[in-house]
C-alpha positions in Angstrom: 106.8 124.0 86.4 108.5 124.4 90.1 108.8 121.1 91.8 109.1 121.6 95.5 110.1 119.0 98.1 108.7 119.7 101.7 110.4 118.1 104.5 107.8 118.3 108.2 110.1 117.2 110.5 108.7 120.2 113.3 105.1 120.3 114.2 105.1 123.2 115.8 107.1 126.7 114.9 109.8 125.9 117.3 112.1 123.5 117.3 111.9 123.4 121.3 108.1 123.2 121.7 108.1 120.3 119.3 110.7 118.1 121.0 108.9 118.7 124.5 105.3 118.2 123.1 106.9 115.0 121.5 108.9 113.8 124.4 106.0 114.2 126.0 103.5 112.5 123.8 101.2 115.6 124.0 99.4 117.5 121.0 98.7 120.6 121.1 95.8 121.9 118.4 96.6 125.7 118.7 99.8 125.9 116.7 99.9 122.4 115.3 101.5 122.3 111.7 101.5 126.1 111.5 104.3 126.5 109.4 103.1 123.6 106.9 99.4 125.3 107.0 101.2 128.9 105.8 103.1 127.2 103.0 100.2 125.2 101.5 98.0 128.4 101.4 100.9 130.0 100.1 101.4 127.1 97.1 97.3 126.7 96.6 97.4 130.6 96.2 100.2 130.8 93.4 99.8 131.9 90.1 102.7 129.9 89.2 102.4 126.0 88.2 103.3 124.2 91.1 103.9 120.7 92.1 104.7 119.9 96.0 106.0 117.2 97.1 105.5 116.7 101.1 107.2 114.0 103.3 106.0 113.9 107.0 107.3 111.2 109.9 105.5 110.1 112.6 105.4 113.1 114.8 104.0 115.8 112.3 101.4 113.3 110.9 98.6 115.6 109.1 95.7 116.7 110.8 92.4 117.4 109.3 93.0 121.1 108.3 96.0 120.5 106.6 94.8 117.6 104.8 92.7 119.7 103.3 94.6 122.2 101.6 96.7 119.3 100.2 93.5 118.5 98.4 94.3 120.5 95.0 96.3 119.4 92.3 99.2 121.3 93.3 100.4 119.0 95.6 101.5 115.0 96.6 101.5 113.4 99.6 104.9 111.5 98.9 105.5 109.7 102.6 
């Protein structure tokens, strides 16, 4: 079994658009959580067993989409 830990410390793919959207307070829906969305399909998609471990803050808390392709067994909301 692979075991993965998955730190979401950036809601959006760069590191500049997420410290401006959070300075700001603002949310943008288009790119929110891109990366994390890519890596779940990635993880639900695997032939390979697979355990994932994700740890969000504040700032990159899950939206609805994502929520939902943490649903399989595959992987742990762990914060």
């Amino acid at each position: 079994m692979l075991t993965i830990r998955i730190d979401v410390d950036y809601a959006y793919p760069s590191r500049t658009k997420s410290f401006i959207y959070t300075l700001f307070r603002h949310k943008s829906n288009r790119d929110y959580l891109k990366n994390a969305k890519m890596l779940a399909t990635l993880i639900n998609s695997s032939n390979v067993d697979v355990k994932a471990y994700w740890f969000f803050n504040l700032c990159t808390f899950p939206d609805v989409e994502l929520l939902n392709l943490l649903n399989s067994g595959k992987h742990e909301i762990a914060l």
